[in-house]
Z-matrix of the N, CA and C atoms (Angstrom, degrees):
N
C 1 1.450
C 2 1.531 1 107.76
N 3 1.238 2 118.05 1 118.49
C 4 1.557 3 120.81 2 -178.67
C 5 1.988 4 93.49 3 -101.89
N 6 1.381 5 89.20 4 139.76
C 7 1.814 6 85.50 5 178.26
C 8 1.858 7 94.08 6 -121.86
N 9 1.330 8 132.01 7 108.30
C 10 1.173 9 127.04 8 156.99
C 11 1.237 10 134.98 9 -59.87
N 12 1.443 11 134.70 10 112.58
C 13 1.398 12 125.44 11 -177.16
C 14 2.023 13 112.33 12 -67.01
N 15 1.459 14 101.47 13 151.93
C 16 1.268 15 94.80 14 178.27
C 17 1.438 16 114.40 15 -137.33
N 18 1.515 17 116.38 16 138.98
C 19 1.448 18 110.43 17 -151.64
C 20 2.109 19 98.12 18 -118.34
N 21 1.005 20 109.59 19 148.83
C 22 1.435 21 130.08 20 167.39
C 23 1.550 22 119.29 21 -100.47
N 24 0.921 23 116.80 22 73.65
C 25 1.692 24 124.68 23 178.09
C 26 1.623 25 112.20 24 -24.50
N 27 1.467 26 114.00 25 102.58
C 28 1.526 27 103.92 26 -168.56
C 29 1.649 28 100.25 27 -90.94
N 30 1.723 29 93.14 28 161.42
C 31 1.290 30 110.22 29 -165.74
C 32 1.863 31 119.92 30 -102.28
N 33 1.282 32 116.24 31 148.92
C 34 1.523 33 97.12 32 -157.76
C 35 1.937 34 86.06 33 -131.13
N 36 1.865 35 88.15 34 -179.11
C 37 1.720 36 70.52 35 -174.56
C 38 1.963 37 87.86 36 -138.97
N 39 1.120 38 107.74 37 157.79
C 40 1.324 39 108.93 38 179.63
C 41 2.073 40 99.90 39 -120.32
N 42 1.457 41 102.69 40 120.74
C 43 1.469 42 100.51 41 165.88
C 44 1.414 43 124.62 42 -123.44
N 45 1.484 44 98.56 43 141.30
C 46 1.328 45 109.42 44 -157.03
C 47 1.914 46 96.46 45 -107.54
N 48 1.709 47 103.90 46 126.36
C 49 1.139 48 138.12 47 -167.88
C 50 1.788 49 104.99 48 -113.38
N 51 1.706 50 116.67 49 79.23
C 52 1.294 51 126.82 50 147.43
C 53 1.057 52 148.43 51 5.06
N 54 2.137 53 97.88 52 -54.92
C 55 1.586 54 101.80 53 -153.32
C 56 1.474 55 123.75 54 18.37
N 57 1.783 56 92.84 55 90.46
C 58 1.127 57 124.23 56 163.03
C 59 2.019 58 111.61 57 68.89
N 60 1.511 59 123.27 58 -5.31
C 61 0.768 60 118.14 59 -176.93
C 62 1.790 61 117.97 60 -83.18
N 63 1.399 62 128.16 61 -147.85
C 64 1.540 63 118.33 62 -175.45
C 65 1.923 64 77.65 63 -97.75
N 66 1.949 65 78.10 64 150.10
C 67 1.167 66 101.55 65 149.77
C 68 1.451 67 155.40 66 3.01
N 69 1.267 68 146.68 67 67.92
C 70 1.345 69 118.05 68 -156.20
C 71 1.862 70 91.42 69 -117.36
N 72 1.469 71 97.62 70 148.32
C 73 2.118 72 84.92 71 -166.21
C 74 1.661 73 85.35 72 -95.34
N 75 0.828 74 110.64 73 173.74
C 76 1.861 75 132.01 74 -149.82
C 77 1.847 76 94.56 75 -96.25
N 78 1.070 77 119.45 76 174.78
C 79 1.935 78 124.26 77 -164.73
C 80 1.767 79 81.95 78 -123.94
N 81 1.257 80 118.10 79 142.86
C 82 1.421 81 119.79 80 148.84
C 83 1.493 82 104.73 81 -135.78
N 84 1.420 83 114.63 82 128.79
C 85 1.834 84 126.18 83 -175.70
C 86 1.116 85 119.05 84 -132.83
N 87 1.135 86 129.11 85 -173.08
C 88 1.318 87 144.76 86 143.14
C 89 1.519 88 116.09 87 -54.48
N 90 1.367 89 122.67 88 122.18
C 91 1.964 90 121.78 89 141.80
C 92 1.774 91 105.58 90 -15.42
N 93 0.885 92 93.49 91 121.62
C 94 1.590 93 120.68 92 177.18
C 95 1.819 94 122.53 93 35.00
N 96 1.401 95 107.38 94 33.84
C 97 1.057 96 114.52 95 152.96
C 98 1.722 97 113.51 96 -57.77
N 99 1.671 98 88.97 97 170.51
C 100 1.402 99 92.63 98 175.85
C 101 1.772 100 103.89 99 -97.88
N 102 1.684 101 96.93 100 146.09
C 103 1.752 102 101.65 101 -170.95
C 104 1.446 103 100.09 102 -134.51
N 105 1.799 104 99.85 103 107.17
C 106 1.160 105 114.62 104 170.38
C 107 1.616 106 121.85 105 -82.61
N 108 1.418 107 120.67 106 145.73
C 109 1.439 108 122.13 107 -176.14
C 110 0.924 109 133.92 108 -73.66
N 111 1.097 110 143.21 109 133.98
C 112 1.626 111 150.55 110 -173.85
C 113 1.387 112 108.18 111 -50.91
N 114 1.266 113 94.78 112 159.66
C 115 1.475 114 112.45 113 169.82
C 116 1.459 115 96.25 114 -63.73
N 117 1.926 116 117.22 115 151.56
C 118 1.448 117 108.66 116 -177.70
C 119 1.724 118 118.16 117 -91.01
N 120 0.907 119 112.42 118 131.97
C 121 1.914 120 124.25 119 172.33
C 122 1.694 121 100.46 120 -25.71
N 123 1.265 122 128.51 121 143.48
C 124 1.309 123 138.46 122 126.85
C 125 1.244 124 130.24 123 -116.98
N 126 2.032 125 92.17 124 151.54
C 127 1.964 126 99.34 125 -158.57
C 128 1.445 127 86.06 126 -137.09
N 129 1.127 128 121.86 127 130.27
C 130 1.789 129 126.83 128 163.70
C 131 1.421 130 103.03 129 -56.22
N 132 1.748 131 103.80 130 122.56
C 133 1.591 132 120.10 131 148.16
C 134 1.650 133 76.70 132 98.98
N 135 1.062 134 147.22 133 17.47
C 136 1.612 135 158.83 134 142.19
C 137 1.055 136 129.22 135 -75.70
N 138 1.147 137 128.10 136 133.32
C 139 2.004 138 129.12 137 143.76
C 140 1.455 139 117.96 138 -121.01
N 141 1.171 140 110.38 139 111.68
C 142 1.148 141 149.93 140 -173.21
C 143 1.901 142 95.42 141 -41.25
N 144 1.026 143 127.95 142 105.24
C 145 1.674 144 127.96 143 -164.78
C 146 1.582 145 101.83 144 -106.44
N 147 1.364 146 124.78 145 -28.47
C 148 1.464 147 131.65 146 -164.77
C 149 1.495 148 113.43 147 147.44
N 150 1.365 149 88.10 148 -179.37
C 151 1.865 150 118.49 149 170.84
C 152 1.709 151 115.81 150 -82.47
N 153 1.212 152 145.81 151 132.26
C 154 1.292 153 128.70 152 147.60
C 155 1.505 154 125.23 153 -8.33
N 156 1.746 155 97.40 154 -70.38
C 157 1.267 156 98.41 155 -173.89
C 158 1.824 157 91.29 156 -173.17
N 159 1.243 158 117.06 157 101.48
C 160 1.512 159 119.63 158 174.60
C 161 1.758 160 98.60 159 -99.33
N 162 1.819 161 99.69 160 120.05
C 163 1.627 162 119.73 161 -168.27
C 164 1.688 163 81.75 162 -66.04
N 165 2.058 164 114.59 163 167.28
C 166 1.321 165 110.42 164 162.28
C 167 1.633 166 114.48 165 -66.37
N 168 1.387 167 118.99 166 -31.65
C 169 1.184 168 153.80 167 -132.30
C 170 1.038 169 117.63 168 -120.85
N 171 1.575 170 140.13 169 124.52
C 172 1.546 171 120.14 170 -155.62
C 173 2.166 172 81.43 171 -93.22
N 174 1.057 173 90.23 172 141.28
C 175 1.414 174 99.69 173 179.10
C 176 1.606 175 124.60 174 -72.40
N 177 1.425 176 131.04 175 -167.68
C 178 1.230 177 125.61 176 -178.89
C 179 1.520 178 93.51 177 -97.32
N 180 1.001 179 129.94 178 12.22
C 181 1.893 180 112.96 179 -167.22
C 182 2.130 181 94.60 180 -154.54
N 183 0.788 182 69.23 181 143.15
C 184 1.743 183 89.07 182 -176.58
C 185 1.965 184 94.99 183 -77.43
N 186 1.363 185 100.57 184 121.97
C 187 1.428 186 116.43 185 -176.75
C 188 1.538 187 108.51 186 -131.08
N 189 1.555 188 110.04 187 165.86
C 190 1.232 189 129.96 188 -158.47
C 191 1.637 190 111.89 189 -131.18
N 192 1.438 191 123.07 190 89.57
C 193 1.559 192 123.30 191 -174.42
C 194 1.861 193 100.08 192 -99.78
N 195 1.479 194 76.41 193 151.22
C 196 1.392 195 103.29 194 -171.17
C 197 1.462 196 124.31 195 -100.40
N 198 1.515 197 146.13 196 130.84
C 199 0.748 198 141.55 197 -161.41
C 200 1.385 199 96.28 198 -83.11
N 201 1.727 200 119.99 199 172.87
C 202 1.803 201 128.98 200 -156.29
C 203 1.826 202 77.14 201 -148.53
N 204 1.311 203 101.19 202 125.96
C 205 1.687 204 99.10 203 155.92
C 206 1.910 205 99.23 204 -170.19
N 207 1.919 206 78.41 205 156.55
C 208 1.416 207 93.21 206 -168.84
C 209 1.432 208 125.47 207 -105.10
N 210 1.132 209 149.11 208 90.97
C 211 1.640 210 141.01 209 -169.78
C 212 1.724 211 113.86 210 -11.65
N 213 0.934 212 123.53 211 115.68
C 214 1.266 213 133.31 212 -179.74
C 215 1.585 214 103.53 213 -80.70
N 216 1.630 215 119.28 214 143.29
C 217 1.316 216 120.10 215 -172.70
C 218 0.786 217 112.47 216 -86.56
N 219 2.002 218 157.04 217 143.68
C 220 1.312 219 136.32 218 127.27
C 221 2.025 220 100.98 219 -108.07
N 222 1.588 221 80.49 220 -158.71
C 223 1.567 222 85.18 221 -153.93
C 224 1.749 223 75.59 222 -139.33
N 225 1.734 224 94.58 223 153.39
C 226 1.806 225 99.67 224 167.16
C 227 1.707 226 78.56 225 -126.60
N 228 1.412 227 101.61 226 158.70
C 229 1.504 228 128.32 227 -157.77
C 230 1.497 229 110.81 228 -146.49
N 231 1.259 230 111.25 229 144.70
C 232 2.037 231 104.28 230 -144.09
C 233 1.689 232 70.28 231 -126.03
N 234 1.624 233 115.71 232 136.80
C 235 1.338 234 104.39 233 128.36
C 236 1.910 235 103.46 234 -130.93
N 237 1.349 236 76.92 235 143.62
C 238 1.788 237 96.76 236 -168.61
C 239 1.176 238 122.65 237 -74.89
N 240 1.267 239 126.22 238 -16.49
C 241 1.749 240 145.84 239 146.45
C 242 2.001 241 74.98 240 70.09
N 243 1.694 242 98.81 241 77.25
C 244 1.810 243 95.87 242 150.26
C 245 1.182 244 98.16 243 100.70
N 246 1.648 245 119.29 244 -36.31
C 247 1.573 246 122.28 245 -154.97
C 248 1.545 247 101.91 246 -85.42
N 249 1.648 248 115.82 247 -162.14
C 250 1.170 249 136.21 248 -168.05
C 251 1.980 250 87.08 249 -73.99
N 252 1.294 251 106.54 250 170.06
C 253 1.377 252 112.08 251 180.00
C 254 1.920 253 90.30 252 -96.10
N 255 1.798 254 99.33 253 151.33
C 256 1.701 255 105.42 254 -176.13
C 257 1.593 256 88.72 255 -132.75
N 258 1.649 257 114.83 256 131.31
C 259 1.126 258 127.12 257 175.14
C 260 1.727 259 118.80 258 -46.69
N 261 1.327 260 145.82 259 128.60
C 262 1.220 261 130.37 260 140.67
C 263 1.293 262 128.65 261 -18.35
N 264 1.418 263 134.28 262 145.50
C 265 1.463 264 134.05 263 -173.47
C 266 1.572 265 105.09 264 -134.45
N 267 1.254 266 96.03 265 113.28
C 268 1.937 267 99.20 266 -174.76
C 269 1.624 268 102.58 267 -117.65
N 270 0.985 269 95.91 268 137.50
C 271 1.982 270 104.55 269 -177.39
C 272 1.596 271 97.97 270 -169.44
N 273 1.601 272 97.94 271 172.03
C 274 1.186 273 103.94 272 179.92
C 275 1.504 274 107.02 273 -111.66
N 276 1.545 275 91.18 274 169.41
C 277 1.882 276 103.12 275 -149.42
C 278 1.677 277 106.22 276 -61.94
N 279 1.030 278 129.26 277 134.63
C 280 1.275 279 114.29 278 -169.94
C 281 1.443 280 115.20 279 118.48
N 282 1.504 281 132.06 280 -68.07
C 283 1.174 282 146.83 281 179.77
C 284 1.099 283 112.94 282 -45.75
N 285 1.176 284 109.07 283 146.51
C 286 1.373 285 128.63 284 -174.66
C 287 2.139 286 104.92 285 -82.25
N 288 1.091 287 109.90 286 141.32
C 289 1.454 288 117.51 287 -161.74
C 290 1.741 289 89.17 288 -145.05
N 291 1.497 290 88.99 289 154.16
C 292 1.756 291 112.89 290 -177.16
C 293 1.628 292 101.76 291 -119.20
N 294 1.569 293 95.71 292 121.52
C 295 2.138 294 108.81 293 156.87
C 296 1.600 295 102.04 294 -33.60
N 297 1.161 296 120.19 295 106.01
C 298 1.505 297 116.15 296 139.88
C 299 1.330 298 112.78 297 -33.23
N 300 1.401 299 114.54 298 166.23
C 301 1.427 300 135.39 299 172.40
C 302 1.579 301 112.43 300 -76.44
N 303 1.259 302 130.41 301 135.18
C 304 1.577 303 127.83 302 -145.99
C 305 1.799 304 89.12 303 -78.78
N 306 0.921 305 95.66 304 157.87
C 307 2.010 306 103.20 305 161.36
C 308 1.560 307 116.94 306 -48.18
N 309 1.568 308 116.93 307 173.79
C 310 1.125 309 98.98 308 138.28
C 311 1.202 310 108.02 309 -146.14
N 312 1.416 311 134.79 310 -174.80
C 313 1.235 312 117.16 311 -162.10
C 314 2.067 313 105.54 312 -165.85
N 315 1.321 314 102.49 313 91.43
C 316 1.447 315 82.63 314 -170.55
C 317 1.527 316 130.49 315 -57.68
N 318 1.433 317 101.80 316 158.59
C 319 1.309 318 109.15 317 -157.32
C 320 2.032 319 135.61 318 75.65
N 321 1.389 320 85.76 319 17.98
C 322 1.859 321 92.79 320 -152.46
C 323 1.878 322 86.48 321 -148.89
N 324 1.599 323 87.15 322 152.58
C 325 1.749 324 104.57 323 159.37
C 326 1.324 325 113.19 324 -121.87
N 327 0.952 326 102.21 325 144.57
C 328 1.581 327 116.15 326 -161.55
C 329 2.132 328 89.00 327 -78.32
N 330 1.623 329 89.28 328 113.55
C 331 1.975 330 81.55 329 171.94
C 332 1.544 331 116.95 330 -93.79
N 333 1.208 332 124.04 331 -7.88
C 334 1.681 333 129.60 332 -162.39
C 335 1.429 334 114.81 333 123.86
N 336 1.415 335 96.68 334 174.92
C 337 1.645 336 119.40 335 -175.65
C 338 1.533 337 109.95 336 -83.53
N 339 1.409 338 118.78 337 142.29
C 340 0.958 339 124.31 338 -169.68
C 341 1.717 340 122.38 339 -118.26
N 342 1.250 341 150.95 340 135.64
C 343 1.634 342 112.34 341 154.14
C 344 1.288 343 96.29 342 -98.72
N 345 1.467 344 132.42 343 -34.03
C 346 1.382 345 115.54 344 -161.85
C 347 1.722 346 108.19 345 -74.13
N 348 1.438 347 100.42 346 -18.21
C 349 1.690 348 87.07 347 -148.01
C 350 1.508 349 136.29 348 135.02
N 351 1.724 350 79.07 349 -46.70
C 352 1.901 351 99.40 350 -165.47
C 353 1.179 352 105.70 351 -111.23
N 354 1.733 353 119.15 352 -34.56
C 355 1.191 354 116.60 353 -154.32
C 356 1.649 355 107.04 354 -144.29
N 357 1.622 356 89.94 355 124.09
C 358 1.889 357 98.01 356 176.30
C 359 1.469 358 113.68 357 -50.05
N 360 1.280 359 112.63 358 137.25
C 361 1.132 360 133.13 359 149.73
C 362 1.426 361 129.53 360 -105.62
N 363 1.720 362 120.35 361 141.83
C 364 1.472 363 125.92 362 179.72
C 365 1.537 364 107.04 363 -48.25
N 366 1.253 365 131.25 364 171.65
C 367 1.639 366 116.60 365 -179.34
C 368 1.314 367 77.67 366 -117.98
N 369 1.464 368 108.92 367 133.15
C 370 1.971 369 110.34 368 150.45
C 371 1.284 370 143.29 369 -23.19
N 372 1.383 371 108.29 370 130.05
C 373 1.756 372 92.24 371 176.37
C 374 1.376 373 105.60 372 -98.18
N 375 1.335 374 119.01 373 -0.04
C 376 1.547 375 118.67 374 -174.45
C 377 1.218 376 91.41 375 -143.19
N 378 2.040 377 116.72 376 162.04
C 379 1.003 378 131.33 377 168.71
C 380 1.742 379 116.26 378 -62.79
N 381 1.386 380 105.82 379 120.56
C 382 1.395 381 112.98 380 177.33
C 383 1.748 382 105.94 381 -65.85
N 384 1.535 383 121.17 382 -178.96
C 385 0.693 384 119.68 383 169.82
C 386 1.600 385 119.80 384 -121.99
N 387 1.357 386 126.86 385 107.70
C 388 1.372 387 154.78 386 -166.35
C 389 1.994 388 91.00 387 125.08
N 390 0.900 389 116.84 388 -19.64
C 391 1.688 390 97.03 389 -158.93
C 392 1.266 391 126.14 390 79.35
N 393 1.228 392 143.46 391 -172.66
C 394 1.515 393 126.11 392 -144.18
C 395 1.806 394 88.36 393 -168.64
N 396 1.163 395 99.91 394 149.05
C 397 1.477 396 125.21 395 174.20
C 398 1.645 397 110.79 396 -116.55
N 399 1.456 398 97.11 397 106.25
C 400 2.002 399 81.72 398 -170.71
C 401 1.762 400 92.83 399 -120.24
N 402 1.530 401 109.24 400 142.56
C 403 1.403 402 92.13 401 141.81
C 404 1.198 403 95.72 402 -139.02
N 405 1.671 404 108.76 403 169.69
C 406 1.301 405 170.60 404 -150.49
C 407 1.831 406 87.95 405 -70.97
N 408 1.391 407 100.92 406 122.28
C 409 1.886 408 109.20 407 164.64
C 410 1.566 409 101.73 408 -104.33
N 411 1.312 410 111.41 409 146.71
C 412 1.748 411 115.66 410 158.33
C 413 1.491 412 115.58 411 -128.68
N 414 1.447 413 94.04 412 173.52
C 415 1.583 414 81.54 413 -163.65
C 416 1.848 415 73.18 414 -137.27
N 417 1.773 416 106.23 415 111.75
C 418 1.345 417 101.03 416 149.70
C 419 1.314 418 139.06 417 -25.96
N 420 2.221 419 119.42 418 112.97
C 421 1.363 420 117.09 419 160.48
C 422 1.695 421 109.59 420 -50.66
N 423 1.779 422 84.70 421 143.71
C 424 1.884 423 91.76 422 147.96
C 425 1.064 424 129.81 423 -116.19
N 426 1.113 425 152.83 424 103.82
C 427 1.325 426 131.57 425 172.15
C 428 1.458 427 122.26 426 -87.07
N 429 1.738 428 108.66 427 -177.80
C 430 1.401 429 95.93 428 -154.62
C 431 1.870 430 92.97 429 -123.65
N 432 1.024 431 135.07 430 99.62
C 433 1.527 432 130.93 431 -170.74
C 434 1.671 433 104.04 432 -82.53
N 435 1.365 434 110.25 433 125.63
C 436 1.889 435 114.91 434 165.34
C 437 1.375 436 97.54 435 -109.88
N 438 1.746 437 102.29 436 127.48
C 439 1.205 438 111.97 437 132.17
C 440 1.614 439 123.82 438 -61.20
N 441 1.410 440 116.83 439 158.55
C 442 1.121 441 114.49 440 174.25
C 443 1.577 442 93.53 441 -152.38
N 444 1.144 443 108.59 442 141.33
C 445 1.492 444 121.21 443 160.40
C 446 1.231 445 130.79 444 -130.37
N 447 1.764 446 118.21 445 135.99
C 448 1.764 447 107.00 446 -155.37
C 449 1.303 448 109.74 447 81.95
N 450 1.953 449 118.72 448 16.17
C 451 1.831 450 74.42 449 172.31
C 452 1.537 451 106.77 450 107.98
N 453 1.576 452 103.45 451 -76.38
C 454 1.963 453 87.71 452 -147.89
C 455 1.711 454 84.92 453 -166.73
N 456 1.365 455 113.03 454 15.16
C 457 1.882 456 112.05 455 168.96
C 458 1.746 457 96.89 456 -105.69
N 459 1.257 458 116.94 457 114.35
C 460 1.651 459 108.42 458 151.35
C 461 1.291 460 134.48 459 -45.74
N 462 1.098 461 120.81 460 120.57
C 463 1.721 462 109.05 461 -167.13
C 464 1.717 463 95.52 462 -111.56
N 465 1.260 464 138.33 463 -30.06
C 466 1.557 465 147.39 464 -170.59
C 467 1.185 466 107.72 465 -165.86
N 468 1.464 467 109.91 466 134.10
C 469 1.638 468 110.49 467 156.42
C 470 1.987 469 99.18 468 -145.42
N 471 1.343 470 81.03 469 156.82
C 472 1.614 471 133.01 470 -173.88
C 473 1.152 472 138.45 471 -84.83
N 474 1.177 473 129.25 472 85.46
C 475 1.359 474 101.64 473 -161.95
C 476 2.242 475 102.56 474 -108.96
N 477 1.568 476 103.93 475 110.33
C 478 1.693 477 105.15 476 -160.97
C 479 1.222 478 105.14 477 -105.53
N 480 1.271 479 129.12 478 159.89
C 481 1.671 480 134.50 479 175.84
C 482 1.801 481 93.95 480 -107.25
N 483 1.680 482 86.59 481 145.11
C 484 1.502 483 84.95 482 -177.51
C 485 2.086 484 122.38 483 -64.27
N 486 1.660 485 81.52 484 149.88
C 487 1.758 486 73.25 485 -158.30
C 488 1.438 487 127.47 486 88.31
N 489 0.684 488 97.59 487 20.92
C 490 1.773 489 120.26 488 174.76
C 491 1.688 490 111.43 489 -111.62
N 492 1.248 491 109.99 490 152.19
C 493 1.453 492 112.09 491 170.63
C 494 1.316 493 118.35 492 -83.78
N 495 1.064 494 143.94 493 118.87
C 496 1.386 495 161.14 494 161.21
C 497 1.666 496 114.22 495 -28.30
N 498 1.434 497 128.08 496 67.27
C 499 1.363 498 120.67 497 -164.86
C 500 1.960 499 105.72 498 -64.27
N 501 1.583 500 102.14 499 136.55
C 502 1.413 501 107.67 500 177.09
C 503 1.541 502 101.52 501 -103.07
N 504 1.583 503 105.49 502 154.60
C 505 1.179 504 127.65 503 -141.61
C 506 1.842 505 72.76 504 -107.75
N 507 1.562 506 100.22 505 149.68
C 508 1.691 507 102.81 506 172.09
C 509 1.592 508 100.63 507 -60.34
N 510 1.561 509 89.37 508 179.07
C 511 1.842 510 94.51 509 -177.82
C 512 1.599 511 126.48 510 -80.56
N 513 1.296 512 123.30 511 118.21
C 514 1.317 513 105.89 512 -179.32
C 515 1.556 514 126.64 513 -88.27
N 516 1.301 515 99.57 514 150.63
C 517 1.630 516 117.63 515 -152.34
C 518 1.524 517 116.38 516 -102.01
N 519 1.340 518 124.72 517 77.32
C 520 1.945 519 126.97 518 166.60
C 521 1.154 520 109.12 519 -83.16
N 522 1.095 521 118.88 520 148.79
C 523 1.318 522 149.58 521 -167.98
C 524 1.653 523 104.16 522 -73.93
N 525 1.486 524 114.98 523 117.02
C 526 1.163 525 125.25 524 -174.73
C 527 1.524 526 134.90 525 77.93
N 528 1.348 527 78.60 526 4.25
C 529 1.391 528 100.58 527 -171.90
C 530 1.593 529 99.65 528 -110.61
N 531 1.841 530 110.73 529 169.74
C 532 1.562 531 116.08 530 171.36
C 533 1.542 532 98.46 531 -137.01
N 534 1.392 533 105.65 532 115.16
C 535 1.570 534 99.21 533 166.84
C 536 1.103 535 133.56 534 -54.05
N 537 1.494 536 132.80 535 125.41
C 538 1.724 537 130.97 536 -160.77
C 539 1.785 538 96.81 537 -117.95
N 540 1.389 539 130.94 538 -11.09
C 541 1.062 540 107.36 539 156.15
C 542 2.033 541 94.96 540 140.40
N 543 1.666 542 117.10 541 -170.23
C 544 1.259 543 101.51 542 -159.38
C 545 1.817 544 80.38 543 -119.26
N 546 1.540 545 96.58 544 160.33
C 547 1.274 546 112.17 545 -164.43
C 548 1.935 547 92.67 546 -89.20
């Protein structure tokens, strides 16, 4: 009596672990089939670098590969609308990044970063993802001009934004005297 043993090729499963990227659905095969690789995961502010390690061969034991990815670079980009020039800032997405030093801009206070234009925005503590186009808001100086006549009597004051014309006060009139004009 010959008794032949008879075998059922067991089946294993390989799962694929993202970190944080899309989805990838898991392989279930045959022992030592051939195991081709997935389409690759995508993750915003990522590039997709590889697998850990995908066997040719579906193995004897159900395993778990890991996705490989690299921080993708952007850049935030200053325009200073008038002001001092502010360096470009390139890092990768994620990283932690430092406020440049504000503009300056004579005649002007530096109000904040902008994207629209109109309205300040917080500056990042980390690299956004696309990077950011900011410029620079100001908020017109005023100053305050006194006439004085005699010395140490106020005769008019002014109050002008820089770049403004300086309005003169009519001429004032002492006795015996002829007004020749303001110092």
């Amino acid at each position: 009596l010959t008794i032949t043993a008879k075998w059922k090729i067991n089946q294993y499963t390989i799962t694929f672990d993202t970190d944080g990227g899309s989805t990838i659905a898991p392989i279930t095969q045959n022992y030592n089939s051939l195991v081709a690789a997935p389409a690759a995961p995508v993750k915003e502010g990522y590039t997709f670098i590889g697998w850990s390690e995908i066997p040719e061969t579906m193995p004897a034991k159900n395993v778990t590969i890991v996705a490989q990815w690299k921080a993708n670079e952007y850049t935030i980009s200053f325009s200073a609308n008038g002001g001092s020039e502010v360096d470009a800032i390139t890092a990768s997405y994620g990283n932690a990044i430092s406020k440049p030093n504000d503009p300056v801009r004579e005649g002007y206070t530096f109000a904040g970063w902008s994207v629209d234009g109109i309205t300040a925005v917080e500056f990042p503590e980390t690299m956004p993802l696309g990077g950011l186009e900011l410029n620079a808001l100001w908020t017109v100086n005023q100053y305050t001009v006194t006439y004085m006549a005699d010395g140490d009597t106020e005769y008019a004051k002014y109050i002008v934004s820089f770049g403004e014309e300086v309005p003169t006060p009519t001429a004032p009139v002492k006795e015996g005297y002829t007004f020749v004009g303001w110092t």
